[in-house]
C-alpha positions as CSV (number, residue, x, y, z in Angstrom):
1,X,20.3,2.4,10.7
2,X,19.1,0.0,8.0
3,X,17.4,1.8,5.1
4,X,13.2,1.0,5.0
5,X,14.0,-1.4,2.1
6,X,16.2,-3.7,4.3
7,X,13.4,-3.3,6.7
8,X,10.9,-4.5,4.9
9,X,12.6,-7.5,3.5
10,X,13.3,-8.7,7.1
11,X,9.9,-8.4,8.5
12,X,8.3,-10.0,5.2
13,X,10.7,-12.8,5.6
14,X,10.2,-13.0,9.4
15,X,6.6,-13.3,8.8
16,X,6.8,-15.8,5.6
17,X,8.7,-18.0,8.2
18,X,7.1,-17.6,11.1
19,X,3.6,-18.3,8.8
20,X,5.5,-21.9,7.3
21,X,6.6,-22.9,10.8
22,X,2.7,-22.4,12.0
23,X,1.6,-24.0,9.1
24,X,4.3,-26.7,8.9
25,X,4.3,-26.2,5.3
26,X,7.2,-25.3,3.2
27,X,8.3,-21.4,2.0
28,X,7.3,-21.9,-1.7
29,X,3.6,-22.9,-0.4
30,X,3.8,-19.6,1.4
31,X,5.0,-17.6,-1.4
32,X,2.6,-19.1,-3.5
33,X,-0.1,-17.9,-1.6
34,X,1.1,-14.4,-0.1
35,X,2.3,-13.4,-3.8
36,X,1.5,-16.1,-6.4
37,X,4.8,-17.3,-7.1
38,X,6.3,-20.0,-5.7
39,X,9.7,-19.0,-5.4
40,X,9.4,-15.4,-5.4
41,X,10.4,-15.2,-1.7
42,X,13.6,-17.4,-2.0
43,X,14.5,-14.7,-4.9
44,X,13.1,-12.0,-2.9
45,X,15.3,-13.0,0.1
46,X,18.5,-13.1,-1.9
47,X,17.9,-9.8,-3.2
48,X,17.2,-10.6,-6.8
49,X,13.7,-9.4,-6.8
50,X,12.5,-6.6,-5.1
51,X,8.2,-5.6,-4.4
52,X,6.5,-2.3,-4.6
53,X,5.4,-0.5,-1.1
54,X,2.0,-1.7,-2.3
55,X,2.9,-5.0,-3.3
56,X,4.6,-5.2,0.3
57,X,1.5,-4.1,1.9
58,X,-1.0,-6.5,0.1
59,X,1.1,-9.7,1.1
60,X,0.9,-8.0,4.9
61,X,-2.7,-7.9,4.8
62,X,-2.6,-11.6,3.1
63,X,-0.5,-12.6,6.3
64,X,-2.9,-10.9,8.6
65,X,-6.1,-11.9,6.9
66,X,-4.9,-15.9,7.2
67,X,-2.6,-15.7,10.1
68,X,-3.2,-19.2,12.6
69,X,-5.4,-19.1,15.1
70,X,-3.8,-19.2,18.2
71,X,-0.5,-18.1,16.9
72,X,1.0,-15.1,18.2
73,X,2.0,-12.4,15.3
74,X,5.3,-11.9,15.1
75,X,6.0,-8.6,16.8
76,X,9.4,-6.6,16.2
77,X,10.6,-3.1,17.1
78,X,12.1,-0.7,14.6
79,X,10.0,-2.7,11.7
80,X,7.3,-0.4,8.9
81,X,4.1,-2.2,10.2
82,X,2.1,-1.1,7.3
């Protein structure tokens, strides 16, 4: 069983991507706007920086507050939906 941290990482990831694919911009834009930082999620992916549970939960509710119309959320089992 992958530990909640793993977890986490994936389904932020998953979502960053599946946001930048929807979007057709690229992953920096996203991370600009879901945490300010424009390559936080590239250092975030490769496990150089890490977020807070709270952190994690704000750039959820960022996702969720400025998700695409007409684009299906990204649903996975077994993933903290916060």
């Amino acid at each position: 069983m992958l530990r909640i941290e793993n977890r986490c990482k994936r389904r932020l990831m998953s979502l960053a991507r599946a946001f930048a694919k929807a979007e057709d911009i690229p992953l920096v834009t996203v991370s600009r706007r879901v945490h300010g930082a424009a390559h936080f999620l590239e250092s975030f992916e490769r496990g150089e920086v890490t977020v807070t549970l709270s952190k994690y939960d704000e750039m959820v509710t960022t996702f969720r507050r400025s998700w695409p119309k007409g684009i299906k959320w990204p649903v996975r089992r077994n993933v903290p939906q916060l």
